[in-house]
SEKOL-999157 format. One record per residue (C-alpha): x negated, y, z negated; residue in one letter; chain. Coordinates in Angstrom, 2 decimals, decimal comma. Each point is the difference from the previous one (the first is absolute). Layout:
SEKOL-999157
NODE | X | Y | Z | A | A
...
end
This chain:
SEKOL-999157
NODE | -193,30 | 60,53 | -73,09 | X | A
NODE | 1,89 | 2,70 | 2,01 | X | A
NODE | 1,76 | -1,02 | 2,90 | X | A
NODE | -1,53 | 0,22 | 3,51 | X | A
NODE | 0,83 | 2,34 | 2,77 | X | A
NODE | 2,24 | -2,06 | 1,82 | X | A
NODE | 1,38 | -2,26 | -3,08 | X | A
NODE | 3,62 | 1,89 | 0,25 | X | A
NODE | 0,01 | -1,34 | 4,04 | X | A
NODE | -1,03 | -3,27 | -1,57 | X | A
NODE | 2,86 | 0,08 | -2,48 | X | A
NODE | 2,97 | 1,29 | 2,16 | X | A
NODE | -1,03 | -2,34 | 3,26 | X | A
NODE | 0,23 | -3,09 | -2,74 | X | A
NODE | 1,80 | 1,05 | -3,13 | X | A
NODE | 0,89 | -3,71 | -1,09 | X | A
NODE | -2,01 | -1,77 | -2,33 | X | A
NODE | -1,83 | -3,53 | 0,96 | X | A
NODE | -1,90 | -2,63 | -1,57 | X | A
NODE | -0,56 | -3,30 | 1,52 | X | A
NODE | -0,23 | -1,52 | -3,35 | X | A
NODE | -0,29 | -3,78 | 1,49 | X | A
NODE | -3,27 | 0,28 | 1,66 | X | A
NODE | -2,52 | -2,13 | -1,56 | X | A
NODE | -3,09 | 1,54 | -2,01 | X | A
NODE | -3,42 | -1,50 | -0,11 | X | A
NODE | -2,24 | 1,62 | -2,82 | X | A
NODE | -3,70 | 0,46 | 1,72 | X | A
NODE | -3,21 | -0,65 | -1,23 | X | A
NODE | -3,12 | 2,25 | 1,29 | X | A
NODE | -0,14 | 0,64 | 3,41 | X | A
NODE | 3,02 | -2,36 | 1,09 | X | A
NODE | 2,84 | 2,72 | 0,74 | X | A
NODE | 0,07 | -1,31 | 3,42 | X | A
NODE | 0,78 | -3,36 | -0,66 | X | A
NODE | 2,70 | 0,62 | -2,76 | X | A
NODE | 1,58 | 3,23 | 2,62 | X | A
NODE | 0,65 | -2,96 | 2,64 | X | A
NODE | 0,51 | -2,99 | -2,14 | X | A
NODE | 3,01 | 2,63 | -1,55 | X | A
NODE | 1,32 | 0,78 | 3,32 | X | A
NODE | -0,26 | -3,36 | 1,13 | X | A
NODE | 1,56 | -1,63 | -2,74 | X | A
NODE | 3,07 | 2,78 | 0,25 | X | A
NODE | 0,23 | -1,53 | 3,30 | X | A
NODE | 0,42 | -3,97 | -1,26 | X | A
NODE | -3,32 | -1,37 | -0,01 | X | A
NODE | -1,60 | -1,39 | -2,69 | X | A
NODE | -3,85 | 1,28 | -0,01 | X | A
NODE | -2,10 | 1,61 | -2,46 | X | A
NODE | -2,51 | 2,56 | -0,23 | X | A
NODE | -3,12 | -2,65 | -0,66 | X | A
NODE | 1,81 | -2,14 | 2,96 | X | A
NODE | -0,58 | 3,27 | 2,37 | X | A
NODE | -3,62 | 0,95 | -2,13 | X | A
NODE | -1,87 | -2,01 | 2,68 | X | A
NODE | 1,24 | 1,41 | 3,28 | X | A
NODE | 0,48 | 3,92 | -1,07 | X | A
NODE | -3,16 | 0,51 | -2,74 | X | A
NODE | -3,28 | 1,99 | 1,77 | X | A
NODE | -2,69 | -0,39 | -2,39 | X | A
NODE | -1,72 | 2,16 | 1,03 | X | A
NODE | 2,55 | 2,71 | 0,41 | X | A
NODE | 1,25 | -0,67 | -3,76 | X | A
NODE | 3,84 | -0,62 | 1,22 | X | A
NODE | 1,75 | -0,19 | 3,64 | X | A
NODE | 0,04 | 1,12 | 3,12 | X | A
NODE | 3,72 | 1,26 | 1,54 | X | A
NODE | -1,40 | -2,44 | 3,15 | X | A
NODE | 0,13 | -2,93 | -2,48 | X | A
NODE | 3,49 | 0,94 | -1,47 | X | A
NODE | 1,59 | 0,57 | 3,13 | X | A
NODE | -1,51 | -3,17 | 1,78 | X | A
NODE | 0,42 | -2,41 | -2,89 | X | A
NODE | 4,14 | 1,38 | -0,61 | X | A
NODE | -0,01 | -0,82 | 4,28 | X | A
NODE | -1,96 | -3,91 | -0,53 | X | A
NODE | 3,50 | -0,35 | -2,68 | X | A
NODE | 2,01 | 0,76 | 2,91 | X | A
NODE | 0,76 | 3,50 | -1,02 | X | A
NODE | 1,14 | 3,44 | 1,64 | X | A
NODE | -2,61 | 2,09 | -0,97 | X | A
NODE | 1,76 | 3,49 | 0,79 | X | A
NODE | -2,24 | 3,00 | -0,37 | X | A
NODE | 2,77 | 3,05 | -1,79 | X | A
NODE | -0,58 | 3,42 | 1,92 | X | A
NODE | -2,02 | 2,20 | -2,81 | X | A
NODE | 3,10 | 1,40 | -1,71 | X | A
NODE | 0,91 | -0,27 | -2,84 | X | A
NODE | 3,92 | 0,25 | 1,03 | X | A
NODE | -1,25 | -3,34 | 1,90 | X | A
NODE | -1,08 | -1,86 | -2,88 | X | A
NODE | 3,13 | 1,30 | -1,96 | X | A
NODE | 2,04 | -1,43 | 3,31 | X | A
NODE | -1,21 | -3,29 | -0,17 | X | A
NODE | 0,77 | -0,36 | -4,18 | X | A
NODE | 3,79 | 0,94 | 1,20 | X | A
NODE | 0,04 | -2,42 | 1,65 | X | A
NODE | -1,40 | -2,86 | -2,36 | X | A
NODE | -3,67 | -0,18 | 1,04 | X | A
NODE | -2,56 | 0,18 | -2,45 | X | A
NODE | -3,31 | 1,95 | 1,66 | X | A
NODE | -3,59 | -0,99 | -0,28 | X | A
NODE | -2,19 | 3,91 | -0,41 | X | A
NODE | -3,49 | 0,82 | -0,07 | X | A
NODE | -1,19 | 2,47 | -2,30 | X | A
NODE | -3,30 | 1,91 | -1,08 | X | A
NODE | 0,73 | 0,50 | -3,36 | X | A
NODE | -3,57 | 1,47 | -0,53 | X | A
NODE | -1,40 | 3,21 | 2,04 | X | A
NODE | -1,04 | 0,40 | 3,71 | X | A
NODE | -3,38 | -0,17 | -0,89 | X | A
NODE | 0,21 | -2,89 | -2,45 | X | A
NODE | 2,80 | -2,42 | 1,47 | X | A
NODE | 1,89 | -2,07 | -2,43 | X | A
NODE | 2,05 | -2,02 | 2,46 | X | A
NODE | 3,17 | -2,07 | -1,21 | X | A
NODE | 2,79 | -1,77 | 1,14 | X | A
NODE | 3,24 | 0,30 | -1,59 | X | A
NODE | 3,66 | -1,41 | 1,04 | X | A
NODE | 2,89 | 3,06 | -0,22 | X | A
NODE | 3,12 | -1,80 | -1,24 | X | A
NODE | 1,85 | 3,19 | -0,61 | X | A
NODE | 0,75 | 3,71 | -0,81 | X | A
NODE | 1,76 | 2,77 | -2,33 | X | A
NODE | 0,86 | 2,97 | 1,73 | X | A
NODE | 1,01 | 1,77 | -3,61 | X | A
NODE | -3,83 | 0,70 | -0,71 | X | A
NODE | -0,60 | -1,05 | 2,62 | X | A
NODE | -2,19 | -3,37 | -0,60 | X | A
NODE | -1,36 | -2,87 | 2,46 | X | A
NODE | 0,04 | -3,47 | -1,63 | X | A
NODE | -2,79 | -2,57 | 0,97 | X | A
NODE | -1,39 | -3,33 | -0,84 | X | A
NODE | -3,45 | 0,92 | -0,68 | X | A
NODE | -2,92 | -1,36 | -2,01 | X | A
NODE | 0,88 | -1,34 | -3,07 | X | A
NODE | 3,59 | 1,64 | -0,22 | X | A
NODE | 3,36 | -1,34 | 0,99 | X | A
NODE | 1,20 | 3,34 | 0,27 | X | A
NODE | -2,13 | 2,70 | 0,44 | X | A
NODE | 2,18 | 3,31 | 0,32 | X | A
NODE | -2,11 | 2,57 | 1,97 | X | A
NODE | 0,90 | 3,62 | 0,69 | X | A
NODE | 0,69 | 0,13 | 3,74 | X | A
NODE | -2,53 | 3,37 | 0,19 | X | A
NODE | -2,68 | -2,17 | -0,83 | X | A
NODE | 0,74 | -2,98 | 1,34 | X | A
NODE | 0,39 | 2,33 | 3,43 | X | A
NODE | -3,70 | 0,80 | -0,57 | X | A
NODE | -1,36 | -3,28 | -0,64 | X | A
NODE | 1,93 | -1,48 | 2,51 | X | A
NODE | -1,28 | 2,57 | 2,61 | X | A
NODE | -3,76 | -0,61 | -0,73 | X | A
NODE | 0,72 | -2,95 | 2,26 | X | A
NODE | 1,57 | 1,18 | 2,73 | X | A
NODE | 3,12 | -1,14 | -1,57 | X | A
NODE | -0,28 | -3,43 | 1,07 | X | A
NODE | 2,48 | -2,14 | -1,12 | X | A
NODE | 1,85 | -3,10 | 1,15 | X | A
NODE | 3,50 | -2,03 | -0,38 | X | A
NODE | -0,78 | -3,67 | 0,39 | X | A
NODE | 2,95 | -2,06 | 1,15 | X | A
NODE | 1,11 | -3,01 | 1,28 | X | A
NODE | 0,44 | 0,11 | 3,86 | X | A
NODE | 3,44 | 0,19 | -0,03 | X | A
NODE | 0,31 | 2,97 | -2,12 | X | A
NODE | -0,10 | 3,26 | 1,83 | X | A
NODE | -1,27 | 3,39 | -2,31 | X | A
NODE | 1,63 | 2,47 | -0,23 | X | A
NODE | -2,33 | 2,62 | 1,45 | X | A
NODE | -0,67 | -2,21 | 3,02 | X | A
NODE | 0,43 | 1,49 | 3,67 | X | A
NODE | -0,59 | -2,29 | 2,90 | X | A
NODE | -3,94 | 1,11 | 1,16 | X | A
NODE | -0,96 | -0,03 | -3,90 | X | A
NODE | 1,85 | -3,82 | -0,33 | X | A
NODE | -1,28 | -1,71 | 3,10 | X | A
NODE | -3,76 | 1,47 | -0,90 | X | A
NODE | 0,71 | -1,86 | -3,40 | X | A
NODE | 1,24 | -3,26 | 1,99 | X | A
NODE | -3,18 | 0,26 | 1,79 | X | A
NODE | -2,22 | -0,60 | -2,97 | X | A
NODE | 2,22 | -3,41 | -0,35 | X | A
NODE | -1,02 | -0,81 | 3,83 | X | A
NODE | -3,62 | 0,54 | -0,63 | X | A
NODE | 0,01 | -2,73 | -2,10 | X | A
NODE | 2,21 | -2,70 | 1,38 | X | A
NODE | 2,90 | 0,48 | -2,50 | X | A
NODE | 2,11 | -0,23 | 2,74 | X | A
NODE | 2,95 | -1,87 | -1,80 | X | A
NODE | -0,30 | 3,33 | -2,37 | X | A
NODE | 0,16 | 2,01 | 3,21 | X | A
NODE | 2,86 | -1,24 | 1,78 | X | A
NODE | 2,16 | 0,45 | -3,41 | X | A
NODE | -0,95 | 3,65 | -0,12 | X | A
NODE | 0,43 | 0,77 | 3,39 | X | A
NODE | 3,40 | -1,81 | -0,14 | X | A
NODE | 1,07 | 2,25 | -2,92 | X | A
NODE | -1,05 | 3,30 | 1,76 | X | A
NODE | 2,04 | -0,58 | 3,28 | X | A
NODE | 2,94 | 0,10 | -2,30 | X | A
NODE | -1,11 | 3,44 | -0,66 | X | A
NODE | -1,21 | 0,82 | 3,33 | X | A
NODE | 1,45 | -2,20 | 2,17 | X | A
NODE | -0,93 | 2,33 | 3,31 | X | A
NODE | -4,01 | 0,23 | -0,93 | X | A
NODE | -1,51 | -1,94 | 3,19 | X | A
NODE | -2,96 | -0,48 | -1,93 | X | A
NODE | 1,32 | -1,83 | -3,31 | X | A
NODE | 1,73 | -2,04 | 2,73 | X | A
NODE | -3,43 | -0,71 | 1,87 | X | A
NODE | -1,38 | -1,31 | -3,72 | X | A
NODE | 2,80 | -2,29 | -1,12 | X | A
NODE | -0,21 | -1,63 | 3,54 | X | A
NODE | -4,06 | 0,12 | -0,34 | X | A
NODE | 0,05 | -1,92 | -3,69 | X | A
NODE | 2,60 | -2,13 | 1,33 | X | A
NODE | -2,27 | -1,20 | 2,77 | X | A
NODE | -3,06 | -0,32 | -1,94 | X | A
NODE | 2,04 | -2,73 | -1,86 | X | A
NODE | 0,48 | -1,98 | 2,59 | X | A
NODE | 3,46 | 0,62 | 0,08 | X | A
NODE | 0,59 | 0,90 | 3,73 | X | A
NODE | 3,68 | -0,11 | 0,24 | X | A
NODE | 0,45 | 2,57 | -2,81 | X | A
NODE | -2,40 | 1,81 | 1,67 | X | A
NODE | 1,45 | 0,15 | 3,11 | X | A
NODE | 2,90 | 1,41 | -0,97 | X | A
NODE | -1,58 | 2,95 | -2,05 | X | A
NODE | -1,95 | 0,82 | 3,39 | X | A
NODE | 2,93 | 0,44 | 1,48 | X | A
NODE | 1,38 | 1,81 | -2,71 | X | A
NODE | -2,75 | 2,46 | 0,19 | X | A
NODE | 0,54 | 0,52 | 3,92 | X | A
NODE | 3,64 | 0,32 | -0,71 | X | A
NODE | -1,35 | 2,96 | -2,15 | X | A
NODE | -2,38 | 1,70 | 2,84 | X | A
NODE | 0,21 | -1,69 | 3,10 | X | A
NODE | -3,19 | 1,79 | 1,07 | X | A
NODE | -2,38 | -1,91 | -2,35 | X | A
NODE | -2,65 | -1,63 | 1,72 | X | A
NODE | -1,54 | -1,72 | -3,07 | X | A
NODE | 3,54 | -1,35 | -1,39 | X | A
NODE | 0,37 | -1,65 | 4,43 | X | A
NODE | -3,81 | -1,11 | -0,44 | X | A
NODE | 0,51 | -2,04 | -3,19 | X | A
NODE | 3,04 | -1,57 | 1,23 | X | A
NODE | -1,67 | -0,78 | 2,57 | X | A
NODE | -2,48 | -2,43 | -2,37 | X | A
NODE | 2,52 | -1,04 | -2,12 | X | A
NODE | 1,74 | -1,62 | 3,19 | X | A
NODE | -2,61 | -1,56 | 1,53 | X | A
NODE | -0,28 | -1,61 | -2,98 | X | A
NODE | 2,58 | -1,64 | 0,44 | X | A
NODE | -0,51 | -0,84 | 3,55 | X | A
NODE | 2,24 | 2,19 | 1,43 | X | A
NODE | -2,02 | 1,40 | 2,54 | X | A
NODE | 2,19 | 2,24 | 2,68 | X | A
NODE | 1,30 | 1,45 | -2,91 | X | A
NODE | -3,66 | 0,70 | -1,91 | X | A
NODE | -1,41 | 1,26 | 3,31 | X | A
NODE | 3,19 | 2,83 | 0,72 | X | A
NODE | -0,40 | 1,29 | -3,42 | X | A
NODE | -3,35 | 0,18 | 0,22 | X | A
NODE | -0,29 | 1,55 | 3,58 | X | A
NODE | 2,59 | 2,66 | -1,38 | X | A
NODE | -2,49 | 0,60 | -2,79 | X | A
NODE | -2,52 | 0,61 | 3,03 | X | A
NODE | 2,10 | 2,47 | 1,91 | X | A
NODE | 0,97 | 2,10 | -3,21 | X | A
NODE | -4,25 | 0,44 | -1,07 | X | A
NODE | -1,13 | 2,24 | -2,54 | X | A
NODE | -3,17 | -0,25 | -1,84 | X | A
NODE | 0,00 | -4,10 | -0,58 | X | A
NODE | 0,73 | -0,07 | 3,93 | X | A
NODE | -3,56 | -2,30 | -0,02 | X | A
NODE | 1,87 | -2,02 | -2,85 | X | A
NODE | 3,12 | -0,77 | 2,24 | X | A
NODE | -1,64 | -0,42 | 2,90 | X | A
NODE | -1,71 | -2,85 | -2,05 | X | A
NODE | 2,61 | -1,59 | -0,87 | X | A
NODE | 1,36 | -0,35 | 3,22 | X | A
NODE | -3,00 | -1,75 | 1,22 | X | A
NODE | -0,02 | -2,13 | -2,81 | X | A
NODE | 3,41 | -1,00 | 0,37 | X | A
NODE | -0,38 | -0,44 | 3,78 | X | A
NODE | -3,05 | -2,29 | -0,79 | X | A
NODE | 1,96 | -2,26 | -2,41 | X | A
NODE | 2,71 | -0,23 | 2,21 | X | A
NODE | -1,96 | -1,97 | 2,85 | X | A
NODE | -2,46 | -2,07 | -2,76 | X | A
NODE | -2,34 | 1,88 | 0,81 | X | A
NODE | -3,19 | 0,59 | -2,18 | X | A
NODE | 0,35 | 3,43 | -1,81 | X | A
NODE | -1,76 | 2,01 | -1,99 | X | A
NODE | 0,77 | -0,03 | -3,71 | X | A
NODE | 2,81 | 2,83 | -0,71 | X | A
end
């Protein structure tokens, strides 16, 4: 197959050769490409599950195969970083460099008759040049990188690098990694989420907001001390943030503290913005517990 239009670009921005040749490989029956793609990733990662352990959770029936909502949430219930790679494929070559295997979605059929798969890249050539996948029933599957561009682009290019929490990819900027550290919030993996947002205030240490969600996951652990410290972290950062004030606020009437609780949370109150209602709230609610009073659930 001739080269693409841009494989030259592809070849002189990464000219060194890489294959991830420890990454696991799973040979799938019909229909189960989902299961094996994750079961590979995961396995890469240390744990020990298979594709008819992960069958149950990620198989649609009536779809024939899985949904990206059941990879991505099932990789997040493992206590996984689900990162989604920006549609390039200088992204997905990125994240090899660096050691990470990448879970892709293909249409390997036409846009009128879909033939969806999932396949694991593990490496590339840049002499032909070639993208190398665990796919199917091959160990190592050596596709042209023209056509894998085309398959891969039937489907939006979605792809993924699943990783422990700790492990930052190599694509990631800070909006793209705290959305991902959101899907770990949504469904209490909050142990999961303190670890990643630990790890990415080593790489951005001044982001107010990765502050805000370490102290947030450290709270919802019941761990108030730790907390409290990361609040103040976070107003170290931006003195001017009313919801970093507000939730130190909670976290020290918590512990009784109450002058304390009820400055922070009347500076919350004179700073507004659009959770003013919120703060004001809180106040209240603080003020109410304060004096024994009866209050209103928070």
């Amino acid at each position: 197959m001739p080269p693409g239009p841009d494989s030259d670009g592809v070849r002189q921005r990464h000219p060194q050769a890489v294959e991830l040749k420890d990454v696991p490989f799973f040979s799938q029956d019909a229909y189960q490409c989902g299961p094996a793609a994750l079961a590979t990733v995961l396995q890469w990662d240390g744990e020990p599950v298979t594709p008819a352990e992960l069958r149950p959770a990620l198989y649609v029936p009536d779809k024939h195969g899985t949904l990206q909502v059941e990879m991505v949430g099932e990789a997040r219930a493992r206590g996984r970083l689900v990162y989604r790679l920006p549609p390039q494929i200088d992204s997905l070559l990125t994240e090899l460099e660096a050691g990470h295997p990448v879970v892709v979605l293909q249409n390997l059929g036409l846009g009128w008759w879909p033939v969806w798969h999932y396949a694991v890249v593990v490496g590339f050539d840049p002499v032909e040049p070639d993208i190398i996948l665990r796919s199917g029933r091959h160990r190592r599957w050596v596709t042209p990188l023209p056509l894998f561009e085309r398959t891969w682009a039937r489907s939006g290019n979605w792809a993924i690098a699943v990783l422990n929490p700790q492990q930052l990819p190599a694509t990631a900027d800070a909006p793209a990694f705290l959305d991902a550290v959101l899907g770990l919030e949504r469904i209490g993996q909050w142990r999961a989420a303190e670890t990643a947002y630990r790890a990415a205030t080593e790489r951005w240490p001044e982001n107010r907001y990765l502050r805000l969600g370490l102290a947030n996951s450290l709270y919802r652990q019941g761990r108030l001390k730790d907390s409290e410290t990361a609040y103040r972290n976070a107003i170290r950062i931006d003195p001017r943030s009313p919801v970093a004030y507000n939730n130190l606020a909670l976290v020290l009437a918590d512990q009784g503290r109450w002058e304390e609780a009820l400055a922070n949370a009347r500076r919350a109150v004179s700073l507004g913005g659009p959770l003013s209602d919120t703060y004001r709230t809180t106040l209240a609610t603080i003020t109410c517990r304060q004096t024994g009073g009866a209050c209103s659930p928070r």
